[in-house]
C-alpha positions as CSV (number, residue, x, y, z in Angstrom):
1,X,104.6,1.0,107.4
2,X,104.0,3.8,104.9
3,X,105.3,1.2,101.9
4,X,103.3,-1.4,103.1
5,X,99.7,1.0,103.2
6,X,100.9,2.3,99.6
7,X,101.2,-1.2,98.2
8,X,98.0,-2.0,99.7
9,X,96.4,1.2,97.9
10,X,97.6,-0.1,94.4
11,X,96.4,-4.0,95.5
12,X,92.8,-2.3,96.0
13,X,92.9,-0.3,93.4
14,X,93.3,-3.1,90.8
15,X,90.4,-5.9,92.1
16,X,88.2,-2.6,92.3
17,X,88.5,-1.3,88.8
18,X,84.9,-0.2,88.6
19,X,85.3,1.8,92.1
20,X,88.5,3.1,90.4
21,X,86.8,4.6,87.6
22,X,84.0,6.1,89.5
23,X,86.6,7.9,91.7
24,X,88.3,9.8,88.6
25,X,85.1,10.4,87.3
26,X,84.0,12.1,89.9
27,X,88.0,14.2,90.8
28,X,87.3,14.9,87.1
29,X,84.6,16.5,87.7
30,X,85.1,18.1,90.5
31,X,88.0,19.7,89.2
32,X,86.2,21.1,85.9
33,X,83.6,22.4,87.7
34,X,85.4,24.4,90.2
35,X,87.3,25.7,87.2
36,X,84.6,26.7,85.3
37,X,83.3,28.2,88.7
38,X,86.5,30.4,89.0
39,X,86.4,31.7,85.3
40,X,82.9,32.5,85.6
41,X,83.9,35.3,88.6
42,X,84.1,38.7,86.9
43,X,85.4,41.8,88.5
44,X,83.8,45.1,86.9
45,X,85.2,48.6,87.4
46,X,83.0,51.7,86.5
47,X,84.3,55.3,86.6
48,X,81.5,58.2,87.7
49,X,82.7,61.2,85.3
50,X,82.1,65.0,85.5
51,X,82.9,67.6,82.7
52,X,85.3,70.2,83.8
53,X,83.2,73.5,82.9
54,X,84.0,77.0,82.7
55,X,82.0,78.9,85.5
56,X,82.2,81.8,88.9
57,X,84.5,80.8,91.6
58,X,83.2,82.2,94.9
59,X,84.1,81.9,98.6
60,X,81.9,82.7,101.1
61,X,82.0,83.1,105.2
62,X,78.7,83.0,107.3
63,X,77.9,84.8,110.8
64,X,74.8,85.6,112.3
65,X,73.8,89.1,114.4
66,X,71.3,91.6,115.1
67,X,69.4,93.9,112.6
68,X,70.3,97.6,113.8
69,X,68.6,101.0,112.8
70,X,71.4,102.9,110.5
71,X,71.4,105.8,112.7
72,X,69.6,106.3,116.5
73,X,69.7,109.2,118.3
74,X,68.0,110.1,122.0
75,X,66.8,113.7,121.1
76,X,67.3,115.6,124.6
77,X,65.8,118.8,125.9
78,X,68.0,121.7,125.9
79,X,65.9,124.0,128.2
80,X,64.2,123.3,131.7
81,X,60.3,123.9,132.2
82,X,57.1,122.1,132.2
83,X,56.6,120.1,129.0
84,X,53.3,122.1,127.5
85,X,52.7,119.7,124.5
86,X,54.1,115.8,122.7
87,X,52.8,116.2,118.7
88,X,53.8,112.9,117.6
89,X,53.6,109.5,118.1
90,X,55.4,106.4,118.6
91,X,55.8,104.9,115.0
92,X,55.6,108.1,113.3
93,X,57.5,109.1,110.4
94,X,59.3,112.6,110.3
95,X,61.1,114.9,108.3
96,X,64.2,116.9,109.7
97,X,62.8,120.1,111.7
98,X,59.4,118.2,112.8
99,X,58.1,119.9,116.1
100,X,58.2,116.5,118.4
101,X,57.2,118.4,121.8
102,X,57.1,121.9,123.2
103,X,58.7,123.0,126.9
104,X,57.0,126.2,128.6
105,X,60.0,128.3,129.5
106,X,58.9,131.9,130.9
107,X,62.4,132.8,132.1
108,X,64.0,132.1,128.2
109,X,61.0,134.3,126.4
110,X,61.4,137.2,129.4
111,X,65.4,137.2,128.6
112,X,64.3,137.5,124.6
113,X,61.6,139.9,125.0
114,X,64.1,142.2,127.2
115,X,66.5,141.8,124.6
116,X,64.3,143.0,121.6
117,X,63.4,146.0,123.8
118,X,67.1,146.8,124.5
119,X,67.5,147.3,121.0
120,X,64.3,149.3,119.8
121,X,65.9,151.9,122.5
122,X,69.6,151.8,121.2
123,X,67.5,152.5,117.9
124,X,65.5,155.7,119.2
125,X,68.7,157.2,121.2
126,X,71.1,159.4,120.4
127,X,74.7,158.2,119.3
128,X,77.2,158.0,122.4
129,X,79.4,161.2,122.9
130,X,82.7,161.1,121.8
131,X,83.6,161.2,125.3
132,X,82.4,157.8,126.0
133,X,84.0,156.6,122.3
134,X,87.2,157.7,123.8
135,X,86.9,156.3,127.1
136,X,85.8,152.9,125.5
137,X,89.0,153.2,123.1
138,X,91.8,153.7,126.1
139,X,90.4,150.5,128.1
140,X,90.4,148.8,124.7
141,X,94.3,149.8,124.1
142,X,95.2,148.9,127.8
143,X,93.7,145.8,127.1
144,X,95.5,145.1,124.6
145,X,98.5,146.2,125.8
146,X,98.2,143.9,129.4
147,X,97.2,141.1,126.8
148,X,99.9,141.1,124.5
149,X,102.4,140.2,127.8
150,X,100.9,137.3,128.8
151,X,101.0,136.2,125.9
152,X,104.7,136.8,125.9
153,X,105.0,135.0,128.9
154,X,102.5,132.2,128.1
155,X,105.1,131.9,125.1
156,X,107.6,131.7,127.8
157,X,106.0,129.4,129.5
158,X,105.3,127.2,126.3
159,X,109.2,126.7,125.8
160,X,109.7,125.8,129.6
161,X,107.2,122.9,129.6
162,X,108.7,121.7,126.5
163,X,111.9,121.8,128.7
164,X,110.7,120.0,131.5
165,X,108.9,117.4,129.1
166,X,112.8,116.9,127.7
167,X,113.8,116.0,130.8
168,X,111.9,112.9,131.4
169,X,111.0,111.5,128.1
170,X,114.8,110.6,127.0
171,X,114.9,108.0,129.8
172,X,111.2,106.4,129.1
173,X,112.4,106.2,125.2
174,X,115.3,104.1,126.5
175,X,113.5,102.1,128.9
176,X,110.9,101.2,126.1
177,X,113.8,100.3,123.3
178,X,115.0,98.0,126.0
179,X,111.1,96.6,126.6
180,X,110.9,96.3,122.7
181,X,113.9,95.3,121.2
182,X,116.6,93.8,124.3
183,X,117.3,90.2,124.5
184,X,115.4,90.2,128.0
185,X,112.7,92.8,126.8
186,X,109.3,91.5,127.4
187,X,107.8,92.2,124.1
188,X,111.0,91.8,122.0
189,X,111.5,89.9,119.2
190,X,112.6,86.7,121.2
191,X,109.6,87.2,122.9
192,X,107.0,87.0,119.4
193,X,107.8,83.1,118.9
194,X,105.1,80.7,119.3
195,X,102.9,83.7,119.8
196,X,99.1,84.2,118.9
197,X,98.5,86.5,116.1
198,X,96.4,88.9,118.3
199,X,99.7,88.9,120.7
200,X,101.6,89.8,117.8
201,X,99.5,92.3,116.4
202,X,99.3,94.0,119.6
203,X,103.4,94.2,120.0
204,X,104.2,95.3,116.6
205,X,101.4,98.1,116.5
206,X,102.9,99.4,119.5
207,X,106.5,98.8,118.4
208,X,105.3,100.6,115.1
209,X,104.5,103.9,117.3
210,X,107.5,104.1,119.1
211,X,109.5,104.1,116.4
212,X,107.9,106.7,115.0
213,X,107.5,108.7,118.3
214,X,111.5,108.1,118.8
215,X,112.2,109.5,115.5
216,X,110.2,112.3,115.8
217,X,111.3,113.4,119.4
218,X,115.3,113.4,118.1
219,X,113.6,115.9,115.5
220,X,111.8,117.6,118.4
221,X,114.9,118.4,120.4
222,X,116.9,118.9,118.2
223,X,114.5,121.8,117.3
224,X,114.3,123.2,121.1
225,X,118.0,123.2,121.9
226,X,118.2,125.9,118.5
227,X,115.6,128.2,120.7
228,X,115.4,130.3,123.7
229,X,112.7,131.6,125.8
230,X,112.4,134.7,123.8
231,X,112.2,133.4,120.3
232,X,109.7,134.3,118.1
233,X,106.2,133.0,119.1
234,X,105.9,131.3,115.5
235,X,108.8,129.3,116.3
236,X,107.9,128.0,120.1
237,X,104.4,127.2,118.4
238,X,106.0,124.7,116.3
239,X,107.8,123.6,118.8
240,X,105.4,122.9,121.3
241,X,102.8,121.5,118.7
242,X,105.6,119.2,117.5
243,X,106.6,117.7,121.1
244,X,102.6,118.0,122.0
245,X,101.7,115.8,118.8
246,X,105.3,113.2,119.2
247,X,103.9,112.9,123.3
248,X,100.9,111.1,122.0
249,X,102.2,109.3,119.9
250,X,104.6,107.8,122.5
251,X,101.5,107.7,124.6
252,X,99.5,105.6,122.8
253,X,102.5,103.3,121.7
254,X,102.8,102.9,125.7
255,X,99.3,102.1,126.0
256,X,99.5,99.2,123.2
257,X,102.7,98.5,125.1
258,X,100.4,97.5,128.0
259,X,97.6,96.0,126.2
260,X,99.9,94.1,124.7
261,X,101.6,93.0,128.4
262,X,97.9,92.5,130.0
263,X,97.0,89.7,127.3
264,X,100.1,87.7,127.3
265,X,100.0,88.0,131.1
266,X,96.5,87.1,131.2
267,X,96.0,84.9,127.8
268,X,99.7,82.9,127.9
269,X,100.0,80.3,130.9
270,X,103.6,80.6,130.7
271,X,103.6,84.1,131.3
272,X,100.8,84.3,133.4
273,X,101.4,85.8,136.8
274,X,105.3,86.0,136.1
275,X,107.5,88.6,137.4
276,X,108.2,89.8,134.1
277,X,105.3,90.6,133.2
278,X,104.1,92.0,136.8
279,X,107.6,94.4,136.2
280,X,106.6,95.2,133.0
281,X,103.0,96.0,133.7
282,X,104.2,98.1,136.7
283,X,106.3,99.9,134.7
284,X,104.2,100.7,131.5
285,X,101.5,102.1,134.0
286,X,104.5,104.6,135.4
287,X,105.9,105.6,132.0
288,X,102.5,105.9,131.0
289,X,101.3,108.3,133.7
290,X,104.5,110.7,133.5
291,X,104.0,111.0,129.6
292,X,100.0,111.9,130.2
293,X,101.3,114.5,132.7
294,X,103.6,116.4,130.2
295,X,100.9,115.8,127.9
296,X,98.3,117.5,129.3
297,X,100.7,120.7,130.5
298,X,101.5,121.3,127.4
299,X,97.5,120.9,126.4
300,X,97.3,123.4,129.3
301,X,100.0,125.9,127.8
302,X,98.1,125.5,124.5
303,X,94.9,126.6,125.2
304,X,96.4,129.5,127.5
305,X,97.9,130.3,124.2
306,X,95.4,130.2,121.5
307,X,92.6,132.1,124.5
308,X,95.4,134.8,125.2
309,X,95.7,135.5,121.2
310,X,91.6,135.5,121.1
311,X,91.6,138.1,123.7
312,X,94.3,140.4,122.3
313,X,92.8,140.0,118.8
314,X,89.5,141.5,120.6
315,X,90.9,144.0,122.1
316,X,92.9,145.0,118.8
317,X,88.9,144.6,116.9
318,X,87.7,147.2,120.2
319,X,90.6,149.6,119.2
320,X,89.6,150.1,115.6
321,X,86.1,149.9,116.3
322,X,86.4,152.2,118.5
323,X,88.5,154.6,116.6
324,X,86.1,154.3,113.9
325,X,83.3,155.1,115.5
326,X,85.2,158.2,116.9
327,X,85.6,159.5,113.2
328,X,82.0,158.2,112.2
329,X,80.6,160.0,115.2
330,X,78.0,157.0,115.3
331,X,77.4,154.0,117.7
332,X,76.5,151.6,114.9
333,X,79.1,149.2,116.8
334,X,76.6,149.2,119.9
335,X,73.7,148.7,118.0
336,X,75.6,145.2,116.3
337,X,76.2,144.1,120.0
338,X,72.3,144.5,120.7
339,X,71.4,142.6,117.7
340,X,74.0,140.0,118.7
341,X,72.5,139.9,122.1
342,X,68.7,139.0,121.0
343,X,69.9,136.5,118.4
344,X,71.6,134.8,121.4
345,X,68.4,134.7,123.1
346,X,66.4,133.7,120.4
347,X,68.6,130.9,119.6
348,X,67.7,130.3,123.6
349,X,64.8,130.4,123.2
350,X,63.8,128.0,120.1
351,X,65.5,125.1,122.8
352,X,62.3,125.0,124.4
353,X,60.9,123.6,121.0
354,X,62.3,120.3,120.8
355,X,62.9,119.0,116.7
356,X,63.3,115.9,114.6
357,X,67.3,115.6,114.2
358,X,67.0,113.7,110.9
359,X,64.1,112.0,108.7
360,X,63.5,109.1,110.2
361,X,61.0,107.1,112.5
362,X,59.5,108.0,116.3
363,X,60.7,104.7,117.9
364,X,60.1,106.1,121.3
365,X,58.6,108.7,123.5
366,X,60.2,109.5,126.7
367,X,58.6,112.1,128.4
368,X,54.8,112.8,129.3
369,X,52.8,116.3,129.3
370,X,52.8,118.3,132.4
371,X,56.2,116.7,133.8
372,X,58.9,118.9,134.3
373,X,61.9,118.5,131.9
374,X,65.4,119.4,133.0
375,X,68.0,120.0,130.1
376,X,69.4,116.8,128.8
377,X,66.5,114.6,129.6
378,X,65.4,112.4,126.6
379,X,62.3,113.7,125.1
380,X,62.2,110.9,122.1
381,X,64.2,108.7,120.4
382,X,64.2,109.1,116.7
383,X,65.5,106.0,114.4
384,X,66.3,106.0,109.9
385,X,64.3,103.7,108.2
386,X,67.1,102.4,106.8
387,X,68.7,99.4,108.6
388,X,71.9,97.6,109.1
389,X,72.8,94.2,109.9
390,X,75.9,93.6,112.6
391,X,77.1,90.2,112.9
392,X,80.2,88.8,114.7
393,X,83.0,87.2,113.2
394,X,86.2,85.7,114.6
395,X,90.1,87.0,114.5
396,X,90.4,84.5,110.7
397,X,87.7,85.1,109.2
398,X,87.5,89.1,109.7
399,X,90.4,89.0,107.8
400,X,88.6,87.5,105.0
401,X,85.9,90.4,104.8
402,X,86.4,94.0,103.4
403,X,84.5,96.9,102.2
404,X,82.3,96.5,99.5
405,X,81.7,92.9,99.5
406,X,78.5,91.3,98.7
407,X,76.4,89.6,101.0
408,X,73.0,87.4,101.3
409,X,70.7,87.5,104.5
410,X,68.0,85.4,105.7
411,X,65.7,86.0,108.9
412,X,64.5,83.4,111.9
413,X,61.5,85.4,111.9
414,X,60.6,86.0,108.6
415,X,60.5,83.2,106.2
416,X,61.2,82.5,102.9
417,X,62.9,86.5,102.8
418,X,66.5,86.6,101.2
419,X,67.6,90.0,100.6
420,X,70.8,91.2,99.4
421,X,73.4,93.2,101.2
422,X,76.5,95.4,100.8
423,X,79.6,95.1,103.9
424,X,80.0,99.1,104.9
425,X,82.0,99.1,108.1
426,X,84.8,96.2,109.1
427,X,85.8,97.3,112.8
428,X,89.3,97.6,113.4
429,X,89.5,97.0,116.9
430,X,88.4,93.7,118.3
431,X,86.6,92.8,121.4
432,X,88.2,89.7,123.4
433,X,86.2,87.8,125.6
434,X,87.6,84.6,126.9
435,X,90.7,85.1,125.2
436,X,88.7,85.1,122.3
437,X,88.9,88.0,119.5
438,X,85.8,88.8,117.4
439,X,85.1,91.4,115.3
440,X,81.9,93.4,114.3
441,X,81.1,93.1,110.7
442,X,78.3,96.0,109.4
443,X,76.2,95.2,106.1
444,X,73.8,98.2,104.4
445,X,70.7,96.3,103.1
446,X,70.2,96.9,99.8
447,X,66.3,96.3,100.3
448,X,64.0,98.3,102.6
449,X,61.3,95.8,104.2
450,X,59.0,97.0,106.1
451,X,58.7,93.4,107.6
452,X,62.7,94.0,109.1
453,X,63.2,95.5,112.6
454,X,65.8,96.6,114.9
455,X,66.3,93.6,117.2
456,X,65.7,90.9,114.6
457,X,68.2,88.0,114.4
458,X,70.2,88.2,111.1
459,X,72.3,85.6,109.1
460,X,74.6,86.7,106.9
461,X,76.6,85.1,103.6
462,X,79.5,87.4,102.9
463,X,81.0,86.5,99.3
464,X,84.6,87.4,99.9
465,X,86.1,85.7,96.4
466,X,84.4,85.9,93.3
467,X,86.4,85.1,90.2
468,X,84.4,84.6,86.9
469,X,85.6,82.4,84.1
470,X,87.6,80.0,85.3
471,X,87.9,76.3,85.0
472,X,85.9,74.1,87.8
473,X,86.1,70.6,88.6
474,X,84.3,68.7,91.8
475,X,86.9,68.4,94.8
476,X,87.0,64.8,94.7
477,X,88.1,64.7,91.3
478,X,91.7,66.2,92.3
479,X,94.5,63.7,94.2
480,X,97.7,64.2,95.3
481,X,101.0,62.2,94.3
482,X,103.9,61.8,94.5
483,X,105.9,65.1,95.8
484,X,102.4,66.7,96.6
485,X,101.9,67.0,92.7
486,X,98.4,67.3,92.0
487,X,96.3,65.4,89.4
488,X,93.1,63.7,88.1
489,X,91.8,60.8,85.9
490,X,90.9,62.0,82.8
491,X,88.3,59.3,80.4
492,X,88.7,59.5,76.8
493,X,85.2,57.5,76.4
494,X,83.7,59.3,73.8
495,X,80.1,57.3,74.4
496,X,80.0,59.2,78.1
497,X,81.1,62.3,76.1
498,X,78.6,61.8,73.8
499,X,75.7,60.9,76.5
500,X,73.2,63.0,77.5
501,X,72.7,61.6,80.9
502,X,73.0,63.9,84.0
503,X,75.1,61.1,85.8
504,X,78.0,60.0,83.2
505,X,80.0,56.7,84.1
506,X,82.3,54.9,81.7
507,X,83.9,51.5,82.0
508,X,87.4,52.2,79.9
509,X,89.6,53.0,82.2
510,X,91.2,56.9,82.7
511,X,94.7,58.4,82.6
512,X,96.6,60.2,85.0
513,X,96.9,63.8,84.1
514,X,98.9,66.5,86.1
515,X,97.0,69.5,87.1
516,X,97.6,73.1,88.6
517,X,95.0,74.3,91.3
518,X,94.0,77.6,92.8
519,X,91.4,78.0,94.6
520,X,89.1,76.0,96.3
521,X,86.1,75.8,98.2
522,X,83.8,73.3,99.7
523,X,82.7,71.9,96.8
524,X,85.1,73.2,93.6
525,X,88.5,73.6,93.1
526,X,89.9,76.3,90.6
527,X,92.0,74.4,87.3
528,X,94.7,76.8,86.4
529,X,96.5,74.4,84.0
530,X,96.7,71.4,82.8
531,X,93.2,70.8,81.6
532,X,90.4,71.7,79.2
533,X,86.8,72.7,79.3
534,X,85.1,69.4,78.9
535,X,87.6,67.3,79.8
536,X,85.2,64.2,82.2
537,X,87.2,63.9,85.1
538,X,86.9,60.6,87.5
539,X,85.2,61.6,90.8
540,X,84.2,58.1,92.1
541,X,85.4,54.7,90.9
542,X,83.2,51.3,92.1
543,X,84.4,48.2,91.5
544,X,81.8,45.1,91.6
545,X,82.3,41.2,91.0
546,X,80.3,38.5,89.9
547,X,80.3,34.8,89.3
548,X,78.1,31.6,88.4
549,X,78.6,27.9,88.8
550,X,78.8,26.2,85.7
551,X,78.4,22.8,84.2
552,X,77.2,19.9,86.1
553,X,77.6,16.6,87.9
554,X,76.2,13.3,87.8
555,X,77.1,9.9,89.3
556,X,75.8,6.0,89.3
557,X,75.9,3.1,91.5
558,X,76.5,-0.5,89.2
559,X,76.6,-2.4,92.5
560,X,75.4,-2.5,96.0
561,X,78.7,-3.2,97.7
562,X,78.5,-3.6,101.7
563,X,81.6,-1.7,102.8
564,X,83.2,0.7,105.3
565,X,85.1,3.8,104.6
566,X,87.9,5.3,105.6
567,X,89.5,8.9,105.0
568,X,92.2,9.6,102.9
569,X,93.5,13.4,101.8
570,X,95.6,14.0,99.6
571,X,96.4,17.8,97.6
572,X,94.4,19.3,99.7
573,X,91.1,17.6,99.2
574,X,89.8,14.3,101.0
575,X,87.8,10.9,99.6
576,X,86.5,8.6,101.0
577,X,87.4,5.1,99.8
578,X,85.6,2.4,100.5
579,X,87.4,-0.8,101.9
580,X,86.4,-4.9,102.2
């Protein structure tokens, strides 16, 4: 069937040889066009450039606070009355030693006056008789004497609580290597993995203490088991300062112990509520409580100590003032106590004239005339003019920020103000809320504007990397290859070298050049080798096409031939040929 429609094809073909023609013509045709068509298309690739330039890398973290005063201060009354008198104002500026308000105190100025009176009379009398030197000189020496046992046995006393502290703090040193550094401990090292970095701040700080603490309590014992009870009292001094300081250590390495066990047991869902942690918390809190108990005995011991010494020393000054005043024949001793006795009343006395602290600013008044005062109510609350601003950053970026940096601040409330700033203060222990850490940044102004107040909201741009003269290209102009080598596209068109234009783009296509990087920002990254200062980089590439038809077709009919069509395809293309 397929032969027979084939030689039927050719049989038409040849009694149609205009038709014939007309068809190749027109295939002919076709085929040129859509050629021409195709070789008209034209793809175009252009290459945005940037010049690597020499310039200041800098890095930069943002937060946003309060504006503080640099100092504040409640200025209380020291004296009870009736306030008489307020001689400044809210918003007034002071000067250190500025009357602010004056307190009628009759009983202080009686106790003063009295006292200068006292003294005028010891001046007009005659010196005390020997007699009463003497008998002032004998209780002096039986002071002394009385004294100078307890403080024998205070000494005595000293080396026992040492004893009893070395009873009890062995076993908590043990319990707490096991806590720290046991396979089942609950902040040993098994214990760190997969660990925030808060958690593991808080475990080695407190790991970091009792290491030191044990070290120094094998020095401290070793030191008391060389003593007795009746060794000198410059040895058991040493000794008990040496166990009193190595007992807070220990203390506060159990307290970071437990900080450290409260936020894993309250941060960590896998710890939370466990029985480890409960046992460890339990624990801790014991440990904790026994330690603060030897602690404060031997505070106790201590201070027994150092006022028994201040009372034999004054007995011992009574003794020689006594017996000079014996072979003087004169109570010039007396008359220094007097004098000592009215400036103490004096000094009472100026309390009922409440003062400016500091130079600064009356930010508020607290008190109002004819009120009674009792000591320690606020009379006024002085403020500096200078100012501070306090912004909040997170547990990373505190990291970032130290001493000294630089810093730019704008105001909601003022606009169009950008002042500069200095960091003064990086606080070293954080505040969690949430489970989140955060960390109070301080920054000194470097401008005082009157315009700035305590309460305003603050934003601050800390620079926290500043390198000068180094090589800068745009991010995008760096890739990464193959092995996480990095590189650009370097143009060697010396027309967009040569161009003055602010936005250079080439057509000639770039090379692939291997680069070394440092630092990097949002918008820069640092070019440590592998490129030169004016070197254009690629930093976008655009590709476009375009295309035309060309050349044209024509056609003619020699014949009006009445005929019906039928398809036929062939290589993808159809005709239709007509048919008798």
């Amino acid at each position: 069937m397929k032969k027979l429609s084939l030689v039927n094809t050719k049989k038409w073909l040849v009694r149609h040889k205009v038709w014939s023609i007309v068809i190749l013509v027109g295939i002919v045709a076709l085929g040129y066009g859509g050629f021409k068509y195709v070789k008209a298309k034209t793809v175009t690739t252009t290459y945005v450039l940037s010049a690597a330039t020499r310039g200041t890398f800098t890095n930069t973290i943002t937060g946003s606070g309060d504006i503080e005063a640099s100092d504040q201060l409640a200025v209380t009354a020291k004296a009870s009355g009736t306030l008489t008198s307020i001689k400044v104002s809210e918003g007034q500026k002071v000067t250190k030693g500025t009357l602010l308000a004056q307190i009628d105190c009759p009983d202080l100025y009686a106790n003063l006056q009295n006292a200068k009176i006292n003294l005028a009379k010891l001046e007009q009398s005659d010196p005390l008789s020997s007699l009463q030197t003497q008998n002032n000189l004998t209780s002096a020496q039986e002071t002394a004497t009385k004294t100078q046992s307890d403080l024998t046995e205070a000494y005595r006393d000293a080396y026992d609580a040492v004893g009893n502290a070395s009873l009890g703090v062995p076993a908590i040193i043990n319990n707490l290597n096991d806590v720290f550094y046991s396979s089942t401990g609950y902040l040993s090292d098994q214990k760190l993995y997969g660990q925030t970095d808060t958690a593991k701040n808080y475990i080695q700080t407190a790991a970091i203490d009792y290491d030191k603490a044990k070290n120094q309590y094998d020095s401290v014992f070793s030191q008391y088991k060389t003593l007795t009870r009746d060794s000198n009292s410059t040895d058991i001094n040493d000794l008990v300062n040496n166990t009193y300081n190595t007992l807070v250590i220990l203390e506060h390495s159990i307290k970071e112990a437990k900080n450290a066990t409260d936020y894993l047991a309250y941060n960590q869902s896998t710890n939370n509520g466990s029985t480890a942690a409960s046992s460890t918390q339990t624990n801790l809190t014991s440990w904790l409580n026994q330690i603060d108990g030897y602690v404060q005995a031997l505070e106790t011991i201590k201070n027994t100590i150092t006022n028994t010494q201040t009372n034999l020393n004054s007995a011992n000054r009574s003794i020689q003032e006594n017996q000079q005043s014996l072979q003087n024949g004169t109570s010039s001793l007396d008359m220094q106590s007097q004098q000592l006795s009215v400036d103490q009343a004096q000094r009472n006395y100026n309390n009922c004239f409440v003062t400016a602290p500091f130079s600064g600013v009356v930010a508020q008044i607290g008190a109002k005339i004819s009120h009674p005062v009792n000591s320690g109510d606020t009379i006024a609350t002085v403020i500096t003019e200078g100012k501070v601003a306090k912004i909040t950053l997170d547990e990373i970026d505190s990291t970032k920020v130290a001493v000294g940096q630089a810093a730019d601040l704008t105001f909601d409330a003022i606009d169009g103000l950008d002042i500069k700033g200095t960091v003064s203060k990086v606080d070293n222990l954080g505040t969690v809320s949430s489970g989140v850490v955060s960390y109070t940044i301080t920054i000194a102004l470097d401008t005082d504007d009157s315009r700035i107040k305590p309460g305003m909201s603050v934003n601050a741009t800390i620079t926290t990397e500043s390198t000068p003269d180094v090589l800068l290209v745009p991010n995008a102009a760096v890739k990464t290859g193959m092995g996480s080598r990095r590189y650009v596209e370097i143009s060697d068109d010396q027309e967009a070298k040569n161009s003055k234009s602010k936005i250079l783009t080439s057509k000639v296509a770039p090379k692939r050049q291997t680069v070394e990087v440092g630092s990097s920002n949002d918008t820069v990254t640092e070019i440590t080798g592998g490129l030169n200062e004016g070197d254009l980089v690629v930093i976008k590439t655009t590709t476009s096409s375009t295309g035309a038809k060309t050349g044209t077709s024509s056609g003619s009919n020699s014949s009006k031939t009445s005929a019906t069509t039928r398809s036929f395809t062939g290589g993808g293309a159809g005709m239709m040929i007509p048919r008798n």
